[in-house]
Kinemage of the C-alpha trace (Angstrom):
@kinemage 1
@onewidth
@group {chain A} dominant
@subgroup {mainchain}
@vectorlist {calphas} color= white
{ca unk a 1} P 88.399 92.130 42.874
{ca unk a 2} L 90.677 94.190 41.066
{ca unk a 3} L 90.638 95.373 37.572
{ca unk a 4} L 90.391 93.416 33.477
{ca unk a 5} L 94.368 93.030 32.005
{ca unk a 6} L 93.777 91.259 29.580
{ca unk a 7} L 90.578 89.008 28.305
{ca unk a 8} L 90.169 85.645 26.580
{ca unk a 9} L 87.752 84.809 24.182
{ca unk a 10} L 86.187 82.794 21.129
{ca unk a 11} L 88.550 79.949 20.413
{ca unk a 12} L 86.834 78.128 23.126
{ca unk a 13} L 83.492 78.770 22.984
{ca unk a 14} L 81.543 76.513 21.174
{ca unk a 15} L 79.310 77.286 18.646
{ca unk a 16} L 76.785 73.944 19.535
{ca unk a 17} L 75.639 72.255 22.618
{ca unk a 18} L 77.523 68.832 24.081
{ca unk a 19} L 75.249 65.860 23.702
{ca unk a 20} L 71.716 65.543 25.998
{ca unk a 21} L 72.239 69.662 26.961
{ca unk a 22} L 69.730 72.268 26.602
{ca unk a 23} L 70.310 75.589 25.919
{ca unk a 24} L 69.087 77.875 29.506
{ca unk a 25} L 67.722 81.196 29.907
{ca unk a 26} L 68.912 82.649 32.612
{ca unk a 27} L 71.270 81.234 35.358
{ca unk a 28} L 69.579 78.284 37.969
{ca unk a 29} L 70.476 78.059 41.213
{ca unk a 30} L 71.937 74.970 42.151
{ca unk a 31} L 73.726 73.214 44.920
{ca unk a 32} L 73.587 70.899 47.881
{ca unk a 33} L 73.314 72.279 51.348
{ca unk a 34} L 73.016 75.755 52.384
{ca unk a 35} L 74.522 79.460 51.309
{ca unk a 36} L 77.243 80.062 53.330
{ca unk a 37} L 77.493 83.405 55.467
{ca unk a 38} L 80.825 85.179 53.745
{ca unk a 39} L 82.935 87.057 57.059
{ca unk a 40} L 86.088 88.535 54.839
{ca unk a 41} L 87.818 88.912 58.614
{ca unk a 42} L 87.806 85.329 58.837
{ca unk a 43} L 88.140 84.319 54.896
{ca unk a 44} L 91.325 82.350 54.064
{ca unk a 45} L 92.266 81.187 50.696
{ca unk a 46} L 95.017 77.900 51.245
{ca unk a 47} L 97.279 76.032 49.333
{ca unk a 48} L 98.324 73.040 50.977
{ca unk a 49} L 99.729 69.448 50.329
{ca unk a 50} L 102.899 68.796 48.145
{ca unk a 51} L 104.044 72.482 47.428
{ca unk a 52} L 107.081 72.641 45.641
{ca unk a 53} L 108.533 74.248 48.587
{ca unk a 54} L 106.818 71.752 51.247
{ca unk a 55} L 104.756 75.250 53.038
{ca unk a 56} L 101.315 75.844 53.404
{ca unk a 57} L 100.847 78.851 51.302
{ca unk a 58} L 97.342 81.692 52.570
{ca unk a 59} L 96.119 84.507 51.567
{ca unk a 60} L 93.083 86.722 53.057
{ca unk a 61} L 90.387 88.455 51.403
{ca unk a 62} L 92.419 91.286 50.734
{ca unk a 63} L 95.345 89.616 49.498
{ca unk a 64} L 93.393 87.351 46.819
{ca unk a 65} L 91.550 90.131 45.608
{ca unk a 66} L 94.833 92.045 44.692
{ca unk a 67} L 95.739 89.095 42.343
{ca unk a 68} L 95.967 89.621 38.512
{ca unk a 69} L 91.959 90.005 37.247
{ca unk a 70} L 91.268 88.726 34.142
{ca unk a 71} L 88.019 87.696 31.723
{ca unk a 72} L 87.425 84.108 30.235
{ca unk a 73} L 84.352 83.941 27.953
{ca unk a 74} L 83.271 80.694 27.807
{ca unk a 75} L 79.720 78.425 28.397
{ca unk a 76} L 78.701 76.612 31.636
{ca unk a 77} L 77.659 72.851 31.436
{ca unk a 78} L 75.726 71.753 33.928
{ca unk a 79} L 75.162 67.975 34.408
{ca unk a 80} L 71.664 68.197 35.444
{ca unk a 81} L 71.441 69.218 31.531
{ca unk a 82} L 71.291 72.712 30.984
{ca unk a 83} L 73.880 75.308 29.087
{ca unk a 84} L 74.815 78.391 29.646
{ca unk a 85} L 76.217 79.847 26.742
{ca unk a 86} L 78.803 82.918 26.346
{ca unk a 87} L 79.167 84.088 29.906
{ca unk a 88} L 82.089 86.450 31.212
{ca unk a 89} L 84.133 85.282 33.960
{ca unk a 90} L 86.276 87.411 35.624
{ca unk a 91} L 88.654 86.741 38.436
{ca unk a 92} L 92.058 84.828 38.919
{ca unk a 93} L 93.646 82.361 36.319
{ca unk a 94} L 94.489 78.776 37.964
{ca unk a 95} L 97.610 79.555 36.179
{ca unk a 96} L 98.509 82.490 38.665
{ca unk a 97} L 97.747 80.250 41.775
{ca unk a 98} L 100.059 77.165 40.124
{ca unk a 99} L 103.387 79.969 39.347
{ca unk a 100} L 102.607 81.769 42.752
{ca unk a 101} L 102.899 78.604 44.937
{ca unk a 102} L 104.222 76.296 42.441
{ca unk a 103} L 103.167 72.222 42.841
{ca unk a 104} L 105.860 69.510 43.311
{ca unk a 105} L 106.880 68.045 40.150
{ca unk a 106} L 105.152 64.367 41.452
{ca unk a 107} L 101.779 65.990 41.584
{ca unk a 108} L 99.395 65.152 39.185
{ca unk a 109} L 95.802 66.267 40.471
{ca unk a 110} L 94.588 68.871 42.625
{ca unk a 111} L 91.551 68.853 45.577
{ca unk a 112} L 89.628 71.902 45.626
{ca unk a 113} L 88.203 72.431 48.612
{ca unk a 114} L 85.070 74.802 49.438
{ca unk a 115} L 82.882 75.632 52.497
{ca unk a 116} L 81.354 72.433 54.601
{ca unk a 117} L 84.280 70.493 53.949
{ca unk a 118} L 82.855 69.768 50.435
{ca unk a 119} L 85.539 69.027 47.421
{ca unk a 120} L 86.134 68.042 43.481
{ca unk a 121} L 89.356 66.680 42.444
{ca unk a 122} L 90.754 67.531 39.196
{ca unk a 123} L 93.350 66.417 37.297
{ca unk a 124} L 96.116 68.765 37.220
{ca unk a 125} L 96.291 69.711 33.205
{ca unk a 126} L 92.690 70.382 33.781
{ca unk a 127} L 93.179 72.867 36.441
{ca unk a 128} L 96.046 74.336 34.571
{ca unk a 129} L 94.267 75.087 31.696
{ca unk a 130} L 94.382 78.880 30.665
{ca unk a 131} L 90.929 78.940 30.627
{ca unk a 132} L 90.527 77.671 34.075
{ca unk a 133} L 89.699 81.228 36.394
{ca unk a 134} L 88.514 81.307 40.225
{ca unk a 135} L 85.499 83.474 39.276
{ca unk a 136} L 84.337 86.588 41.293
{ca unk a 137} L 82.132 88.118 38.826
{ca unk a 138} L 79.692 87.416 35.904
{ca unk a 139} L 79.545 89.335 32.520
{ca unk a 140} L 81.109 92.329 34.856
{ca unk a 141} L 79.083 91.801 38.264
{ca unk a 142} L 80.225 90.324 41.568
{ca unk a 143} L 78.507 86.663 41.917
{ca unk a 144} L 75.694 86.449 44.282
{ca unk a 145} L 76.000 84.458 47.349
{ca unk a 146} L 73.692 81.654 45.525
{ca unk a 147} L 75.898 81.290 42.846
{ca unk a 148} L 79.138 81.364 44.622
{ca unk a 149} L 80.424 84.442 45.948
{ca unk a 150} L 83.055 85.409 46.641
{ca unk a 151} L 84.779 82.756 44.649
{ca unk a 152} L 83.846 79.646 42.566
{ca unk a 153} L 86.415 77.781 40.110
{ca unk a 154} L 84.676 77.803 36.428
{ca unk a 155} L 86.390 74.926 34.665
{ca unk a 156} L 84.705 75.436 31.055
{ca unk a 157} L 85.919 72.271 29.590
{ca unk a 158} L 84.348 70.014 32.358
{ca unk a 159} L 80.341 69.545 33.911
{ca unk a 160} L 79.599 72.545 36.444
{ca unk a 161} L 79.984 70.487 39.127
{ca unk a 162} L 83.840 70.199 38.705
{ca unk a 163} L 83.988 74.083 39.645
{ca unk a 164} L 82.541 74.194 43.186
{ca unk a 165} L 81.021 77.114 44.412
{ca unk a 166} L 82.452 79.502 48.061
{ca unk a 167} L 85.893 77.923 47.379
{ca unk a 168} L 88.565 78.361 49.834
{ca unk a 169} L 91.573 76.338 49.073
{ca unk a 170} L 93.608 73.565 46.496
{ca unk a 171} L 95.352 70.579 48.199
{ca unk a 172} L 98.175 69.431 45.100
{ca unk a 173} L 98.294 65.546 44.996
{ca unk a 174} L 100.257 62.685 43.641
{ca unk a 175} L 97.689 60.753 43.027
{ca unk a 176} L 94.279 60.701 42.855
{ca unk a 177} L 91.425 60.329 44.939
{ca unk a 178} L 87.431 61.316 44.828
{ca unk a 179} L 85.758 64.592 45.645
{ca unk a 180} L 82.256 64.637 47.312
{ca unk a 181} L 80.477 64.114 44.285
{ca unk a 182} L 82.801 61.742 42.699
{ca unk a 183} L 81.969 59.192 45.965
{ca unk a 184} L 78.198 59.611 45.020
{ca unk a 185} L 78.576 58.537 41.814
{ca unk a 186} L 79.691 61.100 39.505
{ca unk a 187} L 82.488 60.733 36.854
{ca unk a 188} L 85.693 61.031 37.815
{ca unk a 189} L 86.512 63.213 34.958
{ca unk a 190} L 82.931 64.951 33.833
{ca unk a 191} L 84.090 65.852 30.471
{ca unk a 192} L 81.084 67.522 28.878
{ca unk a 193} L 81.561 66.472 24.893
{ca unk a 194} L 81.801 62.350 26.203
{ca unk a 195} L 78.745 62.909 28.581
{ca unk a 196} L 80.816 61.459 31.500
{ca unk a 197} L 78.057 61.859 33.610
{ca unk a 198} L 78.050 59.224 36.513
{ca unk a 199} L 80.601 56.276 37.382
{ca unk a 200} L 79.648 53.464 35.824
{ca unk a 201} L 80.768 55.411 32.608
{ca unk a 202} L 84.049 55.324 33.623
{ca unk a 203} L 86.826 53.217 31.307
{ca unk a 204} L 90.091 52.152 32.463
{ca unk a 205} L 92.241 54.714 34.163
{ca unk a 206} L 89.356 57.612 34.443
{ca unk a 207} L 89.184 56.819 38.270
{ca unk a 208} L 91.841 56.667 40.910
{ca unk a 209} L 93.883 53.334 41.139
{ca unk a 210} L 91.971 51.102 44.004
C-alpha cells in the first residue's frame, strides 16, 4: 500500500521493557478465533457514528491503499507478557483517517471494529496520537494473514490487544463503552508502563460511566 513519505522514529521507543514484560524473539501468533479469508472485491474500510458531517464515510481496497504511507518505529507490548522491540510499521496515520472524515467535536472515544464483529474502544487522544498507524507492513513486508493482513491498528503506547488485527472500520463516540476484550475483563485503558492489565485494576474514571 503505497509508498514511505516520511518516517518516525526514536523519541518513542523505549530503551527498557514496561514492568512484568519479556523481551521476544521473533513475532507470536496470537488471537482468538480464526484467520479470516481477505476478498479485496468485497473489503470495505467505514467510518461511521458521529462524523462531523453526520455521513457514513467508505473506502475499498483500492481507495485505502492510495492513502498517505508512512513508517512508525516503535515496540509491541503484548499483555500475555512479551515485547517486541524496534519494529517498522508502515501504513496509514490515525491522524489521516481523523482530518479525512473529521469526528464531531462531542466525541471523545473511538470503536474499532475488525472481522467477526470483534472491537477495542479507545479513547480518542489515544487514537490520535501521531504514532498511532493502521499497519500493512512490518520492517518493509506486507503482514501475513496471522498477524493481521491487510490491516491492523498498532497503538504503541497501549497492550497489543488495543490494536486489533483484519480491521475494517472506526465508529467515533461520545462516550464510552467496552470492546470485546474490555467485557472479558481487560482494562479499559491497557496502558503498558501502569500494567493495566485486567479490570479490577481500574481507578475511578478508567472505565465508562455505568
Amino acid at each position: 500500500m503505497g509508498q514511505p513519505v516520511e518516517r518516525e522514529s526514536g523519541a518513542a521507543a523505549h530503551s527498557e521493557l514496561p514492568p512484568g514484560q519479556r523481551v521476544q524473539r521473533g513475532w507470536p501468533v496470537t488471537h482468538y478465533g480464526p484467520v479470516p479469508k481477505f476478498r479485496p472485491e468485497r473489503w470495505e474500510f467505514r467510518v461511521f457514528g458521529a462524523t462531523a458531517d453526520g455521513e457514513k464515510h467508505c473506502w475499498t481496497h483500492e481507495e485505502f491503499a492510495a492513502l498517505p504511507y508512512t513508517t512508525v518505529v516503535a515496540d509491541l507490548h503484548c499483555v500475555t507478557k512479551f515485547s517486541m522491540l524496534g519494529a517498522e510499521w508502515g501504513g496509514i496515520p490515525a491522524r489521516t483517517i481523523l482530518e479525512i472524515a473529521p469526528p464531531a467535536p462531542a466525541v471523545t472515544h473511538v470503536m474499532v471494529w475488525a472481522e467477526y464483529g470483534f472491537s477495542s474502544n479507545l479513547r480518542l487522544a489515544d487514537f490520535a496520537s501521531e504514532r498511532t498507524i493502521f499497519a500493512t507492513h512490518k520492517d518493509g513486508e506486507l503482514l501475513t494473514a496471522e498477524h493481521g493482513f491487510p490491516l491492523r491498528l498498532v497503538v504503541p503506547h497501549l497492550y497489543a490487544w488495543k490494536g486489533p488485527k483484519w480491521v475494517r472500520g472506526v465508529e467515533y463516540m461520545t462516550a464510552d463503552r467496552r470492546g470485546f476484550w474490555e467485557e472479558r475483563g481487560y482494562h479499559n485503558i491497557g496502558d503498558p508502563w501502569k500494567e493495566q492489565r485486567y479490570s479490577y485494576q481500574e481507578g475511578p474514571g478508567d472505565g465508562p460511566e455505568l
